[in-house]
C-alpha positions in Angstrom: -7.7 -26.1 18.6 -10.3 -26.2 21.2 -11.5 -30.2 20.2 -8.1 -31.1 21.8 -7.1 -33.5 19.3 -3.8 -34.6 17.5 -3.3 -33.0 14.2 -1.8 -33.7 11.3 0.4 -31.6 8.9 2.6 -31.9 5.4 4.3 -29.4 3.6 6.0 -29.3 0.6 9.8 -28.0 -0.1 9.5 -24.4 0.7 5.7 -24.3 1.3 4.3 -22.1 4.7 1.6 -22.5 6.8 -0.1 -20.5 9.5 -1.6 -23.0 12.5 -3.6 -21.7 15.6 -2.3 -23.4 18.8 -3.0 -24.0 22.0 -0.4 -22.8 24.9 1.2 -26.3 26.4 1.2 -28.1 23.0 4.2 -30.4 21.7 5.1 -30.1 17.7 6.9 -32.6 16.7 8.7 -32.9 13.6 8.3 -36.6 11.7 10.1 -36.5 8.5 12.2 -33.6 6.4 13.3 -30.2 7.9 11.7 -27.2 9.0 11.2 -24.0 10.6 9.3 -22.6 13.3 8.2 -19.3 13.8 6.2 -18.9 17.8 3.2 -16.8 18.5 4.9 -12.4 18.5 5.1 -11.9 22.1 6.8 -9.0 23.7 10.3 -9.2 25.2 11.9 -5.7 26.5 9.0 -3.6 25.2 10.1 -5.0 21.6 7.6 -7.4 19.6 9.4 -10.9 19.4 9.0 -14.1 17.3 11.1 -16.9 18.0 12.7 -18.8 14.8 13.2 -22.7 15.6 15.1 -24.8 13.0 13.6 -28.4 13.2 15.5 -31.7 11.7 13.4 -35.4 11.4 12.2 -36.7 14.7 13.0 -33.2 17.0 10.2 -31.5 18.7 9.8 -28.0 20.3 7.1 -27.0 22.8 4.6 -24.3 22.0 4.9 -22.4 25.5 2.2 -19.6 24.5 -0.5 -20.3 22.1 -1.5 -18.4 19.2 -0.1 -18.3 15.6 3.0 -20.4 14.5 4.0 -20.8 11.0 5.8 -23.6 9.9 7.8 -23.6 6.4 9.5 -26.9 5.5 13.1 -26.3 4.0 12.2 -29.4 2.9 9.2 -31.7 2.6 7.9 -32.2 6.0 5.4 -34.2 8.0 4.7 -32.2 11.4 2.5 -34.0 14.6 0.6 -31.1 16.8 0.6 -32.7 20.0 -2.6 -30.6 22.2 -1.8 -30.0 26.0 -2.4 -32.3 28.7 -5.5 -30.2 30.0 -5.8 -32.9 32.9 -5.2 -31.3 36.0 -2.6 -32.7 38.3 -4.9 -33.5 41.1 -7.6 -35.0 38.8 -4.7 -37.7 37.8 -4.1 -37.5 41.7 -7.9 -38.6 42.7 -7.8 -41.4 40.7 -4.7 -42.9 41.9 -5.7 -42.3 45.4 -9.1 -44.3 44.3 -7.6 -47.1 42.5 -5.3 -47.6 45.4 -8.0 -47.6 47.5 -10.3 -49.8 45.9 -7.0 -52.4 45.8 -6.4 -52.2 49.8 -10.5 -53.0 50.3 -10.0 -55.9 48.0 -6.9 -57.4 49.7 -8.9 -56.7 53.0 -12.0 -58.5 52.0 -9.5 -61.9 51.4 
């Protein structure tokens, strides 16, 4: 998901689909019930995938990118939130700057 948008996904009763995701990103559930399979990883030298059971308006964070698949139990609307990519002391600069800017206007009065 490198263009670091929201994206949009329904599923029929029963239907599965395989999604590529980014590390840090939010899925959130909208409507129906689900499941959620994460990316394999390896826990005590065993390959491990993680099963998530989703109801309407729950969400689960997708720690480690890669491959998810999602099967509604029912039919489901799922939101792919992407990770905040903005590093903390970008959000940090800015503040600093705004702040700044404020004092040199109160000064100027």
């Amino acid at each position: 998901m490198g263009d670091q948008q929201m994206m949009k996904i329904e599923l029929a009763a029963g239907e599965s689909r395989q999604i590529l995701v980014e590390g840090g990103s939010t899925l959130l559930l909208l409507s129906g019930c689900a499941e959620v399979r994460s990316p394999f990883c390896w826990l005590a030298e065993n390959i491990h995938q993680a099963q998530t059971q989703l109801d309407a308006e729950n969400s689960v964070p997708v720690e480690q990118g890669g491959w998810i698949e999602l099967t509604g139990r029912t039919a489901a609307q799922f939101v792919i939130l992407p990770p905040d990519t903005q590093p903390l002391w970008s959000s940090l600069l800015r503040s600093l700057e705004k702040m700044l800017a404020n004092r040199r206007l109160t000064a100027a009065k």
